[in-house]
N, C-alpha and C positions, 0 to 999 in steps of 0.2 A: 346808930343812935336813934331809937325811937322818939316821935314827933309829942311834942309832950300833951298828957292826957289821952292816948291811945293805947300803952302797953305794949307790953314785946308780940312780936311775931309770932303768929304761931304755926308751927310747922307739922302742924295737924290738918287743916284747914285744907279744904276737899280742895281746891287749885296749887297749893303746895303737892298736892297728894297727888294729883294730872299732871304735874310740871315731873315728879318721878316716877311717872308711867307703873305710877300703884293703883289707879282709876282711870278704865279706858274714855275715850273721846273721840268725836270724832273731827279730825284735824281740817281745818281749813288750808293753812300757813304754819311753818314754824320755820324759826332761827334763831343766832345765840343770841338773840334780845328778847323776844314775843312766841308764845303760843296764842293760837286763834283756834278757835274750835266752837262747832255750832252748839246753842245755848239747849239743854234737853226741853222746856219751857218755852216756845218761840213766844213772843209776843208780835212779831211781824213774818212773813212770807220768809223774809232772810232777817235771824237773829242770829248773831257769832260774837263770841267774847274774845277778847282776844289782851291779854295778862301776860306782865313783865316777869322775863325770868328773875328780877331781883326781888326781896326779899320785901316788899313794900306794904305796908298797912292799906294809906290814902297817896291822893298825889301830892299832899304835903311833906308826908313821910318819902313819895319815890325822888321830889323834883331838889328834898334836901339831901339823899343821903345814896340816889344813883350818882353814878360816875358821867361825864357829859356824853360819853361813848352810849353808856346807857338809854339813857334820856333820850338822845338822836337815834338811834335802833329802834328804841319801842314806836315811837312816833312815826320814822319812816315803815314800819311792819305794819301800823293801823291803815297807814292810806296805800301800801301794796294789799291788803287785804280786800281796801273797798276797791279798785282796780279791778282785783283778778275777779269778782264777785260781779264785774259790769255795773257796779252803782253809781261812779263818777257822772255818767249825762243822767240821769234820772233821779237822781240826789240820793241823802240817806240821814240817819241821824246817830250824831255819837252822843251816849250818854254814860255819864261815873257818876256811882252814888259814893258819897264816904259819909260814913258815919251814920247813928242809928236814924237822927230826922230826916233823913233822906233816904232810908230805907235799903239801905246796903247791908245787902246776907253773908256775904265772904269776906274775912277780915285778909285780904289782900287785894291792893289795887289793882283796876280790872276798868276796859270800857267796853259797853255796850254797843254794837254796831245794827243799826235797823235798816231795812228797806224792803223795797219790792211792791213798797204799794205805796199811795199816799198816805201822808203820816198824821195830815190835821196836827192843831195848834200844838206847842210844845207844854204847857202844863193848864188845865183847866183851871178855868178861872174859879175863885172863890164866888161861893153864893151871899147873897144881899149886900 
């Protein structure tokens, strides 16, 4: 059941399309909750995305209509991600955009995992 004002899935969408190994990646992590795969775009030293095998728009759409199996898989896959990757003592940042003011390209839920260097403030502040 899509999350209302979002629309159905679409199973076009270049991470649907990498979840059936119709567009290569290259894999950080996988298992039957989460692919991770570095982002092609880095924005930091270590950028990996790392996207729920369920069918989910935003995390409104995953946190309503995954299963709690779900839910707990994808989340323990983000923080074995930042693990194997050494970012645990040195920190890192997770970030999800949904939807268009936040500037989310892939209409499937997905977060951003940053590190490797210091990251400076989380969103720049507005001028005047």
């Amino acid at each position: 059941m899509p999350v209302k004002g979002l629309g159905a899935y679409d199973d076009q969408n270049i991470f649907a399309r990498i979840l059936r190994g119709e567009i290569p990646c290259r894999k950080v992590f996988e298992d039957q909750f989460a692919l991770a795969f570095h982002d092609i775009n880095p924005q930091a030293p270590v950028h990996v995305l790392v996207i729920p095998r369920h069918r989910s728009i935003s995390f409104a759409d995953f946190t309503a209509n995954a299963s709690q199996a779900e839910i707990a898989g994808f989340f323990r896959a983000v923080g074995a991600v930042a693990r194997e990757l050494g970012l645990e003592a040195p920190g890192y940042r997770l970030l999800a955009n949904m939807g268009e003011d936040s500037g989310q390209e892939v209409p499937h839920f997905h977060v951003h995992l940053f590190g490797g260097q210091p990251l400076g403030p989380m969103l720049a502040r507005p001028a005047g």
